[in-house]
TORTOR-608227 format. One line per field, with one value per residue (C-alpha): x, y, z. Coordinates in steps of 0.2 Angstrom, whole numbers. Example, Ala and Ser with C-alpha at 12.3 -4.5 7.8 and 13.67 -1.06 7.14 Angstrom:
BEGIN
xx	c(62 68) $
yy	c(-22 -5) $
zz	c(39 36) $
END
This chain:
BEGIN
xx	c(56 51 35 19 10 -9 -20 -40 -47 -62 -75 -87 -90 -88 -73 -70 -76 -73 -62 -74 -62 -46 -45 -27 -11 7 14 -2 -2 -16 -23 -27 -47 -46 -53 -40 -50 -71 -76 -93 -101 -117 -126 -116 -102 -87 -74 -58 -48 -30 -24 -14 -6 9 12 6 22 15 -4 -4 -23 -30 -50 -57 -47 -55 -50 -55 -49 -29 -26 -12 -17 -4 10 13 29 27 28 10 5 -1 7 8 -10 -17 -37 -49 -68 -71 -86 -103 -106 -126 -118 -103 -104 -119 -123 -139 -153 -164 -183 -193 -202 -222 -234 -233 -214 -201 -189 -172 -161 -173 -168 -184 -190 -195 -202 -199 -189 -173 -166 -150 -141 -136 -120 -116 -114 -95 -98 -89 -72 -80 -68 -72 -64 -69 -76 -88 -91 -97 -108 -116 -120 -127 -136 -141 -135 -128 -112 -112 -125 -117 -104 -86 -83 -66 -48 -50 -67 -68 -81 -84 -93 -101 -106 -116 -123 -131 -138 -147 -152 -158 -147 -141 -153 -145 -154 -170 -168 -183 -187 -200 -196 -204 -199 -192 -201 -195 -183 -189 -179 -190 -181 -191 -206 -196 -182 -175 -159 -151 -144 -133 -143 -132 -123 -134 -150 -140 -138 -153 -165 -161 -162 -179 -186 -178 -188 -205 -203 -199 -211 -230 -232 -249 -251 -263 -266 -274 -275 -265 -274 -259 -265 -259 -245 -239 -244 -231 -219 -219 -215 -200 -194 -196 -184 -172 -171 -159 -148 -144 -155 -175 -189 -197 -211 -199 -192 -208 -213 -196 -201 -218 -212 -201 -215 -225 -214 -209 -226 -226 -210 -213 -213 -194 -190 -183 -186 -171 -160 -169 -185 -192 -186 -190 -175 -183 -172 -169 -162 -170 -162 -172 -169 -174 -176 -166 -169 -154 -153 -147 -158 -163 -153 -157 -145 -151 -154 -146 -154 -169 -179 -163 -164 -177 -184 -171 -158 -166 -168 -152 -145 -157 -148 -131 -136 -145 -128 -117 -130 -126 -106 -108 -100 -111 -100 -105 -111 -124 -132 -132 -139 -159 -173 -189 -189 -199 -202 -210 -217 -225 -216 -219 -241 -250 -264 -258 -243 -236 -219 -206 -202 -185 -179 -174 -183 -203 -210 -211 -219 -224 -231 -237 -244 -256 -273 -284 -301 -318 -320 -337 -331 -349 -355 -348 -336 -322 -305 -294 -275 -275 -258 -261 -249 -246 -237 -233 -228 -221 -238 -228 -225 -236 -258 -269 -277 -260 -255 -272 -270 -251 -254 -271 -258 -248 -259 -265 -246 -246 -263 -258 -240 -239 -235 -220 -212 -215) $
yy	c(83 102 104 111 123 118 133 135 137 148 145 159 175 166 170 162 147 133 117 104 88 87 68 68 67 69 52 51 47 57 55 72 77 64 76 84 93 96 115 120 136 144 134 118 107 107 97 102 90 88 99 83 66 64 63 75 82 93 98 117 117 111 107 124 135 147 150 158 158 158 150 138 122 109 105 92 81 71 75 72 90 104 121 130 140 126 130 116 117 114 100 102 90 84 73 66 49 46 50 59 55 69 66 65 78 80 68 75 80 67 66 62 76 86 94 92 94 87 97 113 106 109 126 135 130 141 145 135 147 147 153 168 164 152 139 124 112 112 94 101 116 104 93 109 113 95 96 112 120 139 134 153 148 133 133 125 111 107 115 134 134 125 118 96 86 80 98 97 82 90 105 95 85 100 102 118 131 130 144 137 130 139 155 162 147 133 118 105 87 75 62 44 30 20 2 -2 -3 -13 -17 0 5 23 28 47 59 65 79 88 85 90 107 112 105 121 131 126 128 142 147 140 146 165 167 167 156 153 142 148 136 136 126 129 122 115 104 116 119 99 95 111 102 83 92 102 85 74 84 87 68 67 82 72 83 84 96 96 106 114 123 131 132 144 154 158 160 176 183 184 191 203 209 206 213 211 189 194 203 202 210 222 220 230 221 240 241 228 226 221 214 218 199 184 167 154 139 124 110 94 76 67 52 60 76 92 104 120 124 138 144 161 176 165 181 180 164 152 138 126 134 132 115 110 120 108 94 99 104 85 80 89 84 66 68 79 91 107 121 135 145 135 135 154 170 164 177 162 144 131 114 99 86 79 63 56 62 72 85 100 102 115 120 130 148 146 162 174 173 180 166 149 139 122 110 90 80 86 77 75 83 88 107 118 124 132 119 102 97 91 83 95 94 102 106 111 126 128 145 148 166 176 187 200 205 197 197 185 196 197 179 175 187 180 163 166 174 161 150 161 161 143 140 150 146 162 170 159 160 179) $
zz	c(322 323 337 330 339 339 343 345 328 322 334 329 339 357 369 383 383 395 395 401 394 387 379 375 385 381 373 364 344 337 318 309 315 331 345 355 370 372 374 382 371 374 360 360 366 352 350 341 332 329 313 309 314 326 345 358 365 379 381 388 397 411 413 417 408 397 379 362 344 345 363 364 368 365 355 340 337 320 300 297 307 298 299 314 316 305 310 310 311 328 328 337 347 344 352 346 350 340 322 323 312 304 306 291 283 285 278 260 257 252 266 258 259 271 287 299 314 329 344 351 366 357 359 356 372 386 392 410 424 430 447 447 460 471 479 470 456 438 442 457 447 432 444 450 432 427 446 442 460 462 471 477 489 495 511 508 521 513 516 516 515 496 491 488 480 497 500 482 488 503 493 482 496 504 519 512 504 486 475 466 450 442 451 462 474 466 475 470 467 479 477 477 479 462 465 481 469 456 444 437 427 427 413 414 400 386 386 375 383 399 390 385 400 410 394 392 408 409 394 398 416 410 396 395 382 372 356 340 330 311 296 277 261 256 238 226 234 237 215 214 226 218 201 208 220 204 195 207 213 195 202 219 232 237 237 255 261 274 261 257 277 277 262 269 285 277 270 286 296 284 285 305 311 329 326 320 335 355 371 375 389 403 396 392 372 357 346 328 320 298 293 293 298 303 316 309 327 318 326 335 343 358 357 347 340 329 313 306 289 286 276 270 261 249 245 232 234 225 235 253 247 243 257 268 262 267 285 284 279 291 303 300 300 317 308 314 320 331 318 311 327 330 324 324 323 320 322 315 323 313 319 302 296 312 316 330 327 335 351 360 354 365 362 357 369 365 349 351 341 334 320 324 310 312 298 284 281 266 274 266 262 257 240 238 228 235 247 240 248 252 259 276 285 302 310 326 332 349 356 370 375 382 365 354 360 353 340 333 333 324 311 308 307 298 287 285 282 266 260 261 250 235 227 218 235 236 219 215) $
END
């Protein structure tokens, strides 16, 4: 049998991306899409599957390698391969070991089919720091990730001066002067030893959540972030929803008030550029960006994760809808490549199948803003006459006041909020 060259498939704009687990070895018999190896992008972890079946004849790799669209990675002995250079979507992982659930929609939209939201937290994930050429294996470098130690500031006690996992123990143990974890020196808490107080039981955090808990601080520690928050008549626009959702139920997708959340959303920041923009490199320049993809923070039961919605102003209602769907879909399958996580310029984060009155959502850096939404209330409103019930969706936008004052902020989510009460704005 003729040996099939298995190469990285299309993986999106990212090059070099570490190896972090190879889950093959040679003898192996693999089935086409069973995972072949685990890559670590800066938005996700990936797996990429096998092109076809057969036996894993020699596997080309190591853990720590670096590779983009194209490396070798192993070769395939059996007549069920595909072609040489055969390219598979590499997978996402949100994680792969659990089918993520997507949160439902808030209180007045029908959530099947709906991508939604849970809170800020979840971010587009950062890329783990490699070290540079530190003397350290890829599993020390990986513990120093997860443990979030700079291994450059950390002395080798191994042979040659390499660097252990004993000598990681100690940093975070604070023998060594590891380099602080969220900048300006902010100490650490202190490490307790819980089971002297009673029963505990430890569980390791996924890798997801692993991922984006230094992405977040990160974020939170290096923006100013301040939260406006404002309320949206939203009864005309949900009797316009329920007749769009009623029809579409027949046509096998759902109308969802996210899909009208994204339309208005495009609208505002049309007429705000700087909610569409990000800080320049030197943090002297504001790049304002001229498309509009929007991150839409999707519920898993291992963590958040933020597909996002490309060139929403070109799109309609029905067509965000059903493209909502998909990404539930995909979502569901862990089928979410790199490039439905990346390319973001706003994000929206919902809370409303689930309750709250208001939170605090995360700037999802380096994006300026983001929308955050819980559950919509009936509540009585002066009409000039009478008060009379009224649907009220509360919106909550946090922002990076660097860029964006408060004057600002209230004027754009005062003007969402204005989008939100009259459908015409959202149909013309």
């Amino acid at each position: 049998m003729s040996l099939i060259e298995v190469k990285v498939p299309d993986i999106g704009d990212f090059k070099n991306v570490p190896v972090i687990e190879i889950l093959v070895k040679p003898g192996d018999a693999v089935m086409a899409d069973d995972p072949l190896l685990t890559l670590e992008s800066d938005k996700a972890t990936m797996e990429v599957p096998s092109p076809g079946s057969g036996t894993v004849a020699a596997v080309l790799i190591k853990v720590g390698d670096k590779v983009s669209q194209g490396t070798l990675i192993l070769t395939l002995e059996g007549a069920g391969a595909a072609a040489a250079g055969t390219e598979k979507v590499p997978r996402a992982s949100a994680p792969v070991d659990a089918a993520p659930k997507v949160a439902t929609a808030p209180a007045s939209a029908p959530t099947t089919g709906g991508a939604v939201a849970r809170p800020s937290s979840t971010l587009l994930l950062p890329m783990p720091d490699d070290f540079g050429d530190v003397h350290a294996s890829p599993a020390v470098r990986r513990l120093a990730r997860e443990l979030e130690i700079d291994l450059r500031k950390v002395p080798g006690t191994g042979d040659k001066g390499r660097i252990t996992k004993d000598d990681v123990k100690r940093a975070i143990a604070g023998k060594t002067a590891p380099a602080p974890s969220g900048g300006a020196g902010i100490p650490e808490i202190p490490v307790q030893d819980f089971s002297k107080f009673g029963p505990i039981e430890e569980k390791p955090l996924s890798r997801l959540k692993k991922l984006s808990g230094p992405h977040l601080h990160r974020a939170w520690l290096n923006i100013p972030h301040v939260t406006h928050c404002d309320e949206a008549d939203i009864t005309e626009l949900e009797e316009y929803r329920r007749s769009l959702d009623k029809s579409a139920k027949d046509k096998g997708y759902r109308v969802t008030l996210l899909s009208f959340l994204l339309k208005a959303s495009v609208t505002c920041l049309k007429e705000f550029p700087t909610f569409n923009a990000s800080l320049g490199a030197q943090k002297d320049t504001l790049i304002f960006k001229k498309y509009y993809n929007l991150g839409v923070a999707v519920d898993t039961p291992d963590g958040l994760v933020v597909p996002v919605i490309k060139d929403v102003s070109s799109k309609g209602i029905i067509e965000l809808s059903k493209e909502l769907g998909d990404i539930s879909a995909k979502m569901r399958d862990g089928k979410i490549t790199p490039a439905d996580i990346s390319g973001g310029t706003f994000s929206i984060s919902s809370l409303g199948g689930i309750g709250g009155t208001s939170f605090t959502p995360i700037v999802n850096a380096p994006e300026v803003a983001i929308l955050g939404v819980v559950r919509s209330e009936l509540k009585p409103r002066w009409n000039g006459k009478e008060f009379a019930p009224r649907l009220m969706l509360p919106l909550c936008v946090s922002y990076d006041h660097r860029i964006i004052d408060g004057a600002l902020a209230a004027r754009f989510t005062r003007r969402l909020a204005d989008i939100l009460s009259d459908v015409r704005e959202l149909v013309l």
